[in-house]
N, CA, C and O atoms as a printed pandas DataFrame, in Angstrom:
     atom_number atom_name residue_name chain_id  residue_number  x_coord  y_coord  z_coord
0              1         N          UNK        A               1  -10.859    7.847  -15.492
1              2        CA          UNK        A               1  -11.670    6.835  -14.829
2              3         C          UNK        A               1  -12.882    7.510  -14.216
3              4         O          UNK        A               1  -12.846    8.558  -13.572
4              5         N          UNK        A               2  -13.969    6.781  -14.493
5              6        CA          UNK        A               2  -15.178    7.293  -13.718
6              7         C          UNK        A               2  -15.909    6.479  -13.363
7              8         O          UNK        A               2  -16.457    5.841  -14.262
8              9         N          UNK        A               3  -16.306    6.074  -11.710
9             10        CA          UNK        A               3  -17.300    5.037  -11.372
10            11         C          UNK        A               3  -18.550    4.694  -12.304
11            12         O          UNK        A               3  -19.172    3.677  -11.997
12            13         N          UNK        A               4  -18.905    5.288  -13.199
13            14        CA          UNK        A               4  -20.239    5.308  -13.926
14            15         C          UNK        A               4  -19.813    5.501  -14.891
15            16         O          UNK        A               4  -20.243    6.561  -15.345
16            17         N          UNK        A               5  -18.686    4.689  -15.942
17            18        CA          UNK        A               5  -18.342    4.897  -16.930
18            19         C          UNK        A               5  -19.095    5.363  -18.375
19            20         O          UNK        A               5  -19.033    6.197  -19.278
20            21         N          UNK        A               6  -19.824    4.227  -17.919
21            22        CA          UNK        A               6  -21.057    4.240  -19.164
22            23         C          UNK        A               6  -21.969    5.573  -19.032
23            24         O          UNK        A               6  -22.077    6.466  -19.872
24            25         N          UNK        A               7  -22.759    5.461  -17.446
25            26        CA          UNK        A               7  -23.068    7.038  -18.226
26            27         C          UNK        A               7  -22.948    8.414  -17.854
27            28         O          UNK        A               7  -23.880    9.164  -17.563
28            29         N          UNK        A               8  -21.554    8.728  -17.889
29            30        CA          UNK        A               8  -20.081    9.627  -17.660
30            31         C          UNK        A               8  -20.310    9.860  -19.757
31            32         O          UNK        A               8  -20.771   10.833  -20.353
32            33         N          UNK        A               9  -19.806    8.634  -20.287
33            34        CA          UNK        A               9  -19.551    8.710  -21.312
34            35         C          UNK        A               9  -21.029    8.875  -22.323
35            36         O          UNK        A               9  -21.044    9.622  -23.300
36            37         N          UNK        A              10  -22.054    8.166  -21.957
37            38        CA          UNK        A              10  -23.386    8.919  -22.565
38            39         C          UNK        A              10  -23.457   10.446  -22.465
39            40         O          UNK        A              10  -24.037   11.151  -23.290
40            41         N          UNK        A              11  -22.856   10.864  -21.450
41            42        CA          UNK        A              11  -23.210   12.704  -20.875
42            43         C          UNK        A              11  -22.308   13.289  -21.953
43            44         O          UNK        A              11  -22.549   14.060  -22.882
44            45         N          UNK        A              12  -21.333   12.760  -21.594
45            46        CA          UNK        A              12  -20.077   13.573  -22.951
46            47         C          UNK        A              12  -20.490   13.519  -24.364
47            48         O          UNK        A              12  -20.306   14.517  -25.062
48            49         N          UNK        A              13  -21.029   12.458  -24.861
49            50        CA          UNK        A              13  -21.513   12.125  -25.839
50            51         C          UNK        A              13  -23.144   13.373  -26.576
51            52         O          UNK        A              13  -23.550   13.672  -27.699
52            53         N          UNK        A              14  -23.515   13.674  -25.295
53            54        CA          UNK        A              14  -24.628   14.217  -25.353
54            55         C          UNK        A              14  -24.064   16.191  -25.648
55            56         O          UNK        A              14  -24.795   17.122  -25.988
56            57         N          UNK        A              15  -22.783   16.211  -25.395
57            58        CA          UNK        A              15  -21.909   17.529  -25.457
58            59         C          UNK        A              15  -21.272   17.567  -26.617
59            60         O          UNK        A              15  -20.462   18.465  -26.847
60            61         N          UNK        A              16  -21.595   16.437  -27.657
61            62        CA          UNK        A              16  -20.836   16.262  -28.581
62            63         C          UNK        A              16  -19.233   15.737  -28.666
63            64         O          UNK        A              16  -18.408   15.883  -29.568
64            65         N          UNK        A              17  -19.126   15.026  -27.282
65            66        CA          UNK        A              17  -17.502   14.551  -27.017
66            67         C          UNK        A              17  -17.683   13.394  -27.213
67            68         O          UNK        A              17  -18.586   12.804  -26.620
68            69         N          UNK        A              18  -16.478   12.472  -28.519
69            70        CA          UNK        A              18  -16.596   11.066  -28.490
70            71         C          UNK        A              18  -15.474   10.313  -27.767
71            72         O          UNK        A              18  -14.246   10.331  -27.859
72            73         N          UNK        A              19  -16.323    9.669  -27.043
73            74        CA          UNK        A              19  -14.810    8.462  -26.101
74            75         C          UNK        A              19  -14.640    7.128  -26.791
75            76         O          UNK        A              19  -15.263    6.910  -27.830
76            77         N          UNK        A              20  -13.871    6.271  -26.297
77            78        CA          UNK        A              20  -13.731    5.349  -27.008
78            79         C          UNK        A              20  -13.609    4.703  -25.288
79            80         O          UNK        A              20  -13.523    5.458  -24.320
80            81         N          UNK        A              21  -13.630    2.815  -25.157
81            82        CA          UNK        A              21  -13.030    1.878  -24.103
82            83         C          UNK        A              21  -12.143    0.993  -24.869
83            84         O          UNK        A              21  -12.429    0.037  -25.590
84            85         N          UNK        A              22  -11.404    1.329  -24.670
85            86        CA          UNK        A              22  -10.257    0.378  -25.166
86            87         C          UNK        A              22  -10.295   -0.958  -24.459
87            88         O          UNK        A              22  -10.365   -1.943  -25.195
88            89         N          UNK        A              23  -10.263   -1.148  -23.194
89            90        CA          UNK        A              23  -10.226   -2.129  -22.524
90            91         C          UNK        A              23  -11.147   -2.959  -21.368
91            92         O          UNK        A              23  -11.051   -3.281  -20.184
92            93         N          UNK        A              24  -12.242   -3.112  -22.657
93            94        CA          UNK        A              24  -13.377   -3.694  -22.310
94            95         C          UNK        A              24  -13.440   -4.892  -20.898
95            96         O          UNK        A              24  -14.314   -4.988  -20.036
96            97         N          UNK        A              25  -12.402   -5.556  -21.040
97            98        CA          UNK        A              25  -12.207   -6.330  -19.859
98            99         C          UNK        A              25  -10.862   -6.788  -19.682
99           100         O          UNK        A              25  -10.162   -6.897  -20.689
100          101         N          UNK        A              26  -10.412   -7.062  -18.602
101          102        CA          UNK        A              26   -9.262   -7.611  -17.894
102          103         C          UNK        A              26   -8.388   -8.687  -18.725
103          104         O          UNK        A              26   -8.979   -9.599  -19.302
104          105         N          UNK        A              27   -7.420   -8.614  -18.766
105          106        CA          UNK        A              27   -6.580   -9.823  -19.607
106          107         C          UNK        A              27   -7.300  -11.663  -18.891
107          108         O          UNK        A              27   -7.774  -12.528  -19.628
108          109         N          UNK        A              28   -7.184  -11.764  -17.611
109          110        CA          UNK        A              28   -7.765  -12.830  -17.321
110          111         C          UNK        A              28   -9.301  -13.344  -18.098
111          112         O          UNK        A              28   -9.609  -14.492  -18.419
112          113         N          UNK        A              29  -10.010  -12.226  -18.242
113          114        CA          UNK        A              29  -11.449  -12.335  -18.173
114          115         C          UNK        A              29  -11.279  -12.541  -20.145
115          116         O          UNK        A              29  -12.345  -12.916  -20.634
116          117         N          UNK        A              30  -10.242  -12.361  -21.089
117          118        CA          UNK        A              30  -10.619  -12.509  -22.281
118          119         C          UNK        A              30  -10.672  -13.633  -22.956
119          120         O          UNK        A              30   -9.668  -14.337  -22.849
120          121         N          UNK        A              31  -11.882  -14.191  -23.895
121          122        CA          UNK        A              31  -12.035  -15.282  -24.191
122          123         C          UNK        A              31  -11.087  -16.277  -24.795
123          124         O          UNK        A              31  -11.431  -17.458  -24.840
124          125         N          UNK        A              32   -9.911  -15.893  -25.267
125          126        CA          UNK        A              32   -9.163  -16.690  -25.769
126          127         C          UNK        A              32   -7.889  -16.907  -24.654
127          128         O          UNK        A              32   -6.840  -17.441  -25.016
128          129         N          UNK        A              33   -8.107  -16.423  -23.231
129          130        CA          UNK        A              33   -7.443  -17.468  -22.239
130          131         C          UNK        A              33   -8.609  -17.883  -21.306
131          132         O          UNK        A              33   -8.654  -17.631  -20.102
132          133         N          UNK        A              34   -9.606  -18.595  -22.063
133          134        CA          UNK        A              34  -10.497  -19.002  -20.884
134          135         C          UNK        A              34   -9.979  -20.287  -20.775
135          136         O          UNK        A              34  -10.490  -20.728  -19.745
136          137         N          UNK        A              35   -9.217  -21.184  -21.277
137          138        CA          UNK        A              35   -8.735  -22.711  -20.818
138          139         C          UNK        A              35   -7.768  -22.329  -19.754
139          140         O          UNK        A              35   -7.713  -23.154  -18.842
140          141         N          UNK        A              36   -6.809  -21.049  -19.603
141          142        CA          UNK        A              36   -6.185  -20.850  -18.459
142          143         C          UNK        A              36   -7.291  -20.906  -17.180
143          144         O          UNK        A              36   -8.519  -20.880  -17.268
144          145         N          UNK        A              37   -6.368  -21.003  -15.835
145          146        CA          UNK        A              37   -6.913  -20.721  -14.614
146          147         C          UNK        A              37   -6.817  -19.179  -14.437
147          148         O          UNK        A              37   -5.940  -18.411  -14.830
148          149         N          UNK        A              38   -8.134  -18.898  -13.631
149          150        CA          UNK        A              38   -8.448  -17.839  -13.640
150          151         C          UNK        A              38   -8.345  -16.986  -12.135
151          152         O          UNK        A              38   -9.069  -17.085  -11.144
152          153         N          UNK        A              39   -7.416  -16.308  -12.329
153          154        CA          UNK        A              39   -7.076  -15.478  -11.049
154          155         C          UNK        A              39   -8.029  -14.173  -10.243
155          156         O          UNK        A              39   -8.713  -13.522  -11.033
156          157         N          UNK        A              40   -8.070  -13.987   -9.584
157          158        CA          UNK        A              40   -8.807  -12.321   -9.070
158          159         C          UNK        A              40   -8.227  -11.538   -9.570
159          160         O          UNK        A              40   -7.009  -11.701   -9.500
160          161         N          UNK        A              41   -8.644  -10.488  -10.209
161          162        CA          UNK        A              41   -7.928   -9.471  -10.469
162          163         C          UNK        A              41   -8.858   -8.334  -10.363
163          164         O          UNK        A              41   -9.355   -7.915  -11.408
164          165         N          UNK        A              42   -9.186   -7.732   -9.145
165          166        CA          UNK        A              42  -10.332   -6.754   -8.685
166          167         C          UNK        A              42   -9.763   -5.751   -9.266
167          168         O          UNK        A              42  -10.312   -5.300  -10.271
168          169         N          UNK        A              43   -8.612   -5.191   -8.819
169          170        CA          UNK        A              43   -7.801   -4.073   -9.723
170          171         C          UNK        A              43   -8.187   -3.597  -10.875
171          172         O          UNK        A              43   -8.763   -2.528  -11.077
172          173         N          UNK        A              44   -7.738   -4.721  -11.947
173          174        CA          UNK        A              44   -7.727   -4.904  -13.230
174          175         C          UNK        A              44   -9.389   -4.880  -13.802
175          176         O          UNK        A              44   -9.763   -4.534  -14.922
176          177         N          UNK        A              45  -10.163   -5.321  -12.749
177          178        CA          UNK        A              45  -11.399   -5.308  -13.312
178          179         C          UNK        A              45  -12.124   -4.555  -13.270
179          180         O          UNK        A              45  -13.047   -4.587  -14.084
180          181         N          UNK        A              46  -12.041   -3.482  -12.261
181          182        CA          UNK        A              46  -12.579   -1.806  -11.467
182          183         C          UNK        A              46  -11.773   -1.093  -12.506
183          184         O          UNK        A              46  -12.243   -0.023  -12.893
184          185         N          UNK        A              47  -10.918   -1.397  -12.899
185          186        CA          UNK        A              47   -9.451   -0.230  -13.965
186          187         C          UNK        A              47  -10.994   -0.574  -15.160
187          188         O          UNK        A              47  -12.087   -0.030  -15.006
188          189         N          UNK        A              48  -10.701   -1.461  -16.142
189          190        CA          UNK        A              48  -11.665   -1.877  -17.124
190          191         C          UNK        A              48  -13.269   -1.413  -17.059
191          192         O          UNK        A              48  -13.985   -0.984  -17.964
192          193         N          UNK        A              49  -13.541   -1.637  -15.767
193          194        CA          UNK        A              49  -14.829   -1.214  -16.030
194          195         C          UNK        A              49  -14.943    0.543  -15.595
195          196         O          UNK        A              49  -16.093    0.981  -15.554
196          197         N          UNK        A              50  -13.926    1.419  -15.312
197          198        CA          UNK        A              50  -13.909    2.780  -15.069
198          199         C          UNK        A              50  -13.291    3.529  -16.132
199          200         O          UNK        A              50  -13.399    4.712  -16.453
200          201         N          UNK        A              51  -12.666    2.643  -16.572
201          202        CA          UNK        A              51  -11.833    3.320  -17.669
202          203         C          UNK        A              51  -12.754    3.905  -19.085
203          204         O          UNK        A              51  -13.838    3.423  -19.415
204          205         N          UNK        A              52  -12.038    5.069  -19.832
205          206        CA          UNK        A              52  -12.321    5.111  -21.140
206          207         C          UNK        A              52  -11.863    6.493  -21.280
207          208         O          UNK        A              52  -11.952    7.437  -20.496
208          209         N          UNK        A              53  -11.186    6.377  -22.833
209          210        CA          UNK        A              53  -10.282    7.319  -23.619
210          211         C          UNK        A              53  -11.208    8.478  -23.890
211          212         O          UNK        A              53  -12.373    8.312  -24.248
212          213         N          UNK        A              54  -10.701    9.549  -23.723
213          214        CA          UNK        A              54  -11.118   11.019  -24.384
214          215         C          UNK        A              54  -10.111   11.962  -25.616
215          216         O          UNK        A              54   -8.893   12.135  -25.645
216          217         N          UNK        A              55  -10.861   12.296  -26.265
217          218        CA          UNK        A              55  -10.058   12.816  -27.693
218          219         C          UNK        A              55   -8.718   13.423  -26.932
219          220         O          UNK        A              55   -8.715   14.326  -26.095
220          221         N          UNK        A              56   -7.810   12.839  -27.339
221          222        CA          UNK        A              56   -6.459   13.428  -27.078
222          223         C          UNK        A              56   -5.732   13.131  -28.240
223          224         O          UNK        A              56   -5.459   11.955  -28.484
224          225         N          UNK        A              57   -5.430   13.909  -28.887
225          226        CA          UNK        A              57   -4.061   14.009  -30.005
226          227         C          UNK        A              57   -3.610   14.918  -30.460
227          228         O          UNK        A              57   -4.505   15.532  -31.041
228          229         N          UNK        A              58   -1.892   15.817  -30.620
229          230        CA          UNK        A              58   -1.202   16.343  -31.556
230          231         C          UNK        A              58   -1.770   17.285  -31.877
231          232         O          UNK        A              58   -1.401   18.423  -31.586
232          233         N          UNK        A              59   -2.944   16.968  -32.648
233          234        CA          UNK        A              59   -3.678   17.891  -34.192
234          235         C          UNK        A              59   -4.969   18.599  -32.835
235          236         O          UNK        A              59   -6.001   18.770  -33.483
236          237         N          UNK        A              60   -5.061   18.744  -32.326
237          238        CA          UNK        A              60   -6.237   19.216  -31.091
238          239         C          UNK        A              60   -5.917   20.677  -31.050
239          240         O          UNK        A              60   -4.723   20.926  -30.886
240          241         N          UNK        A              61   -6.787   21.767  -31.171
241          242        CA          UNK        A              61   -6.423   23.244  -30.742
242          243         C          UNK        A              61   -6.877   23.572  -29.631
243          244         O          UNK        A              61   -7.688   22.868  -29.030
244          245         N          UNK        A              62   -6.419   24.707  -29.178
245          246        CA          UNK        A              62   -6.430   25.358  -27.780
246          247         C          UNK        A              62   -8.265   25.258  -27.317
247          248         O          UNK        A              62   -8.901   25.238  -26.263
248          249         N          UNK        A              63   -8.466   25.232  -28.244
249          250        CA          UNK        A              63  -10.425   25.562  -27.684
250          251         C          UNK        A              63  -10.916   23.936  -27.804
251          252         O          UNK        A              63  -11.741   23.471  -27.018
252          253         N          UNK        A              64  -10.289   23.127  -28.905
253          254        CA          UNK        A              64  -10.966   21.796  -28.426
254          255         C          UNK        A              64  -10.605   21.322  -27.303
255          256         O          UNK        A              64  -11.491   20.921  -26.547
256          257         N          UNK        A              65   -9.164   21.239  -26.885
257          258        CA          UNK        A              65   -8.715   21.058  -25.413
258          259         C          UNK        A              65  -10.000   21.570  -24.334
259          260         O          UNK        A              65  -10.754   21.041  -23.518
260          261         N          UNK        A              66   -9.772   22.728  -24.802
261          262        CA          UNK        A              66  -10.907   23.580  -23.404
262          263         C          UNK        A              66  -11.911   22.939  -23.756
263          264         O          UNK        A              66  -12.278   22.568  -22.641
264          265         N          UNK        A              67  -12.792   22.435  -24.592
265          266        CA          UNK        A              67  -14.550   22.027  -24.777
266          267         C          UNK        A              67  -14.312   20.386  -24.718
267          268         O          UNK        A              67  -15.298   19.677  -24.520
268          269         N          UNK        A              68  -13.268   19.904  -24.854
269          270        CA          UNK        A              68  -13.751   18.802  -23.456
270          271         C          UNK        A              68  -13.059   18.565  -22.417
271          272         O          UNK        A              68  -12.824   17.430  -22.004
272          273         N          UNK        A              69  -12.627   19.718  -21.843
273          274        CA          UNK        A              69  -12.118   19.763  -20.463
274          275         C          UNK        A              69  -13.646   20.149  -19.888
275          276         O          UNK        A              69  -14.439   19.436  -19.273
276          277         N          UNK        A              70  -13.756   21.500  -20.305
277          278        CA          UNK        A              70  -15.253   21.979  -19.897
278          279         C          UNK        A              70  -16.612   20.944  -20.213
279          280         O          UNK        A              70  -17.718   21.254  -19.772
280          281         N          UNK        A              71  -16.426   19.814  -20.940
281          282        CA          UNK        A              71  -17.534   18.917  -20.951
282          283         C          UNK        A              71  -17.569   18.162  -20.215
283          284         O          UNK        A              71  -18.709   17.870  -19.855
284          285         N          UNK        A              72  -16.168   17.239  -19.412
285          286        CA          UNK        A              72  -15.566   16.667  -18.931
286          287         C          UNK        A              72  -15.881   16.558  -17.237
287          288         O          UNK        A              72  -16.205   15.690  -16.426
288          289         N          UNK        A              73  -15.614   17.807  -17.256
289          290        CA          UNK        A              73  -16.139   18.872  -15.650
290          291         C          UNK        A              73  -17.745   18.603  -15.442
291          292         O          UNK        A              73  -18.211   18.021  -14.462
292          293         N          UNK        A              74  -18.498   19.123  -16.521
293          294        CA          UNK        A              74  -19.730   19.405  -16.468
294          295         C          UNK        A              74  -20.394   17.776  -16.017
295          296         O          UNK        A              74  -21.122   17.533  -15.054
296          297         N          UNK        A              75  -19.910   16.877  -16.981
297          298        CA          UNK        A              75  -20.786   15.762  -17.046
298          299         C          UNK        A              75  -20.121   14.578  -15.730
299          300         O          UNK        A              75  -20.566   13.524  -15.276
300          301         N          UNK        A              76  -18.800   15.430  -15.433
301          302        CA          UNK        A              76  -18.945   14.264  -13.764
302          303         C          UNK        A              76  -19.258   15.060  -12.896
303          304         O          UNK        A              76  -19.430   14.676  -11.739
């Protein structure tokens, strides 16, 4: 999570690190329950808008780990 998601994730991007947001917005806030009533969900909506994935998987070696840990650092 980073208060400045967007450009947290431009900086990484600029290090050659790709992120992904999985969860563009809050379950309340998605268009196919907009006929539901719509609750607060400040939580859920600060989580969504801070959030976003960094290369993590399995197949990753010891130095990609480190170059975006070390990009990671640098760009917050």
């Amino acid at each position: 999570r980073h208060p400045a998601r967007d450009a947290f994730a431009q900086r990484l991007a600029g290090a050659g690190i790709e992120t992904r947001v999985y969860y563009p917005r809050s379950l309340g806030a998605e268009p196919a329950l907009a006929d539901l009533p719509r609750r607060a969900t400040p939580h859920a909506d600060r989580f969504c808008a801070e959030t976003l994935a960094l290369p993590c998987h399995a197949g990753m070696t010891e130095s990609e780990v480190e170059r975006v840990i070390h990009a990671a650092r640098a760009a917050a």
